[in-house]
KOLGUPA-221395 format. One line per 4 residues: number of its first residue (from 1); for each residue x, y, z of C-alpha. Coordinates in Angstrom, 1 decimal, always signed. Example, Ala and Ser with C-alpha at 12.3 -4.5 7.8 and 13.67 -1.06 7.14 Angstrom:
BEGIN
1> +12.3/-4.5/+7.8; +13.7/-1.1/+7.1
END
This chain:
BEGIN
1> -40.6/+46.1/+129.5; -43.5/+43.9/+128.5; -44.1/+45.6/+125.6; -40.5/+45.2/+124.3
5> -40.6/+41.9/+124.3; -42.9/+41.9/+122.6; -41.7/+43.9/+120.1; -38.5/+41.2/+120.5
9> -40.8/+38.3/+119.9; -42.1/+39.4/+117.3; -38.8/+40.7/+115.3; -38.2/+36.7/+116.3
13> -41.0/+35.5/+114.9; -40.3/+37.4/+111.1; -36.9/+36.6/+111.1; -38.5/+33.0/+111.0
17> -40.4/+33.8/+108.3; -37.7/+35.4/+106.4; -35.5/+32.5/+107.1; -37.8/+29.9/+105.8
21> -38.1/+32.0/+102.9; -34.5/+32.4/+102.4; -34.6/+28.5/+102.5; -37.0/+28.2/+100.1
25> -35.0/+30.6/+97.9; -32.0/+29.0/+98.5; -33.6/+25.7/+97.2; -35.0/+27.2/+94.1
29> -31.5/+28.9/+93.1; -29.5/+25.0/+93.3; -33.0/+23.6/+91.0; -31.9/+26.3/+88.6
33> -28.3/+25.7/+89.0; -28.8/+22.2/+88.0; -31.0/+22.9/+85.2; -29.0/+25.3/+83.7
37> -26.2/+22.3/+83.9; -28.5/+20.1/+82.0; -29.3/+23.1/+79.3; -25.2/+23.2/+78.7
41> -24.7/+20.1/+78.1; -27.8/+19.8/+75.8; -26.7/+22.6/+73.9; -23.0/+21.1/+73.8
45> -24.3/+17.7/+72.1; -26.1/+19.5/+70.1; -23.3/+21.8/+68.9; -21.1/+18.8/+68.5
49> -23.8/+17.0/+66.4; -24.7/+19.7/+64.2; -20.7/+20.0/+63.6; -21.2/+16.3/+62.3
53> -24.0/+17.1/+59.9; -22.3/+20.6/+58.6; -19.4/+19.0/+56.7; -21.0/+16.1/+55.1
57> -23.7/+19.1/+53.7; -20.9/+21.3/+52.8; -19.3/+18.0/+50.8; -22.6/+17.6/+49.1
61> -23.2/+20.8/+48.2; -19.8/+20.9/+46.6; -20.7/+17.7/+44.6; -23.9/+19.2/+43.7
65> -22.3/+22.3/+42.3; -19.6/+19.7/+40.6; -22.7/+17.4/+39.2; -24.4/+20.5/+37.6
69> -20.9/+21.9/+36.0; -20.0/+17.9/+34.7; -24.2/+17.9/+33.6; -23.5/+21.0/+31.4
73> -20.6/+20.2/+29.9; -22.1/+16.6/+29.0; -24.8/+18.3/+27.5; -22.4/+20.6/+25.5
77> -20.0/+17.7/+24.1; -23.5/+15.2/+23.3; -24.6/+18.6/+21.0; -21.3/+18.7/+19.2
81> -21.0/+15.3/+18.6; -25.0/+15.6/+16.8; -23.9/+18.7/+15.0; -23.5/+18.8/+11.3
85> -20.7/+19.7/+9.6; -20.3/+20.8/+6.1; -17.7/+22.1/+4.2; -17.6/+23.6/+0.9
89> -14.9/+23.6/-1.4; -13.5/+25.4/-4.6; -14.7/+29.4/-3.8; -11.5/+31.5/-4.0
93> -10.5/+33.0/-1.1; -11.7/+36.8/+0.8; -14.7/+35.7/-1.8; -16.8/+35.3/+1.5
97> -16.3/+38.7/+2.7; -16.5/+39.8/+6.5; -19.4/+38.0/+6.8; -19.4/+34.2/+6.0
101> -23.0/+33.3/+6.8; -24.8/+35.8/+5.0; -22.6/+34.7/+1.9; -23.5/+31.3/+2.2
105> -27.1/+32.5/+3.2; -27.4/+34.2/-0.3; -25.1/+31.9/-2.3; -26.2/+28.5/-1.9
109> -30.1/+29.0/-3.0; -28.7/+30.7/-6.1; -25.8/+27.4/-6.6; -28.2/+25.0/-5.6
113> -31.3/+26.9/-7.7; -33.2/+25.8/-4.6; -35.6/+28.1/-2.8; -35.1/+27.1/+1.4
117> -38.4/+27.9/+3.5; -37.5/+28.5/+6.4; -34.3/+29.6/+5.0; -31.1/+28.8/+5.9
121> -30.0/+29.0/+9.5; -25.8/+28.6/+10.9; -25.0/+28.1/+14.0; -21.3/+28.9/+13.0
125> -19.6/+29.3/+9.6; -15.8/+29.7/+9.3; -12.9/+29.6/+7.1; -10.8/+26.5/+7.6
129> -7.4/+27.9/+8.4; -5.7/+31.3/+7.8; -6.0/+33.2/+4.9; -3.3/+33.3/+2.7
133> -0.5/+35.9/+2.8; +0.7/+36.7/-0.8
END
């Protein structure tokens, strides 16, 4: 009988233990409980302030695509405005062929009786209106 309790006391003695442990454990769960709080609401700030910063970007990076387009097409309009234009009168018309540059290419130096190094370059050559219907 002795011997059993004994064996009682010292069932006792681990359940102790194993309740100071659960204690412990216990303890350590609510610590992480609570941080895990903090983490959430961290993580919702931060959410909400990078929600702040994402649209103004976006807005930029529309402007910026707007200033590049607007950039361009001030760069196009100051090169017309620089361009030369000259027009020739008095050759009869279909003259020019299907290929007005090389005609003025080869015509000019002979009109002219000039002799162009480099020689002549066009960034465009046209007819000025339609051609005629007869």
């Amino acid at each position: 009988m002795d011997r059993i309790l004994q064996e009682i006391s010292a069932v006792g003695r681990r359940l102790e233990g194993m309740d100071s442990m659960m204690a412990s454990l216990t303890v350590d769960t609510k610590s992480m409980h609570l941080d895990i709080a903090g983490f959430q609401s961290r993580v919702t700030a931060l959410e909400q302030r990078m929600m702040t910063v994402e649209t103004p970007v976006a807005l930029a990076l529309d402007r910026d695509q707007e200033l590049l387009y607007l950039r361009s097409k001030v760069i196009d309009l100051e090169d017309r405005s620089r361009s030369d234009n000259v027009c020739f009168l008095g050759f009869p018309e279909t003259i020019e062929g299907a290929d007005v540059q090389s005609f003025l290419k080869t015509t000019l130096p002979q009109l002219t009786g000039l002799t162009f190094d480099p020689p002549l370059e066009f960034q465009r050559a046209h007819r000025l209106g339609p051609k005629r219907r007869d």
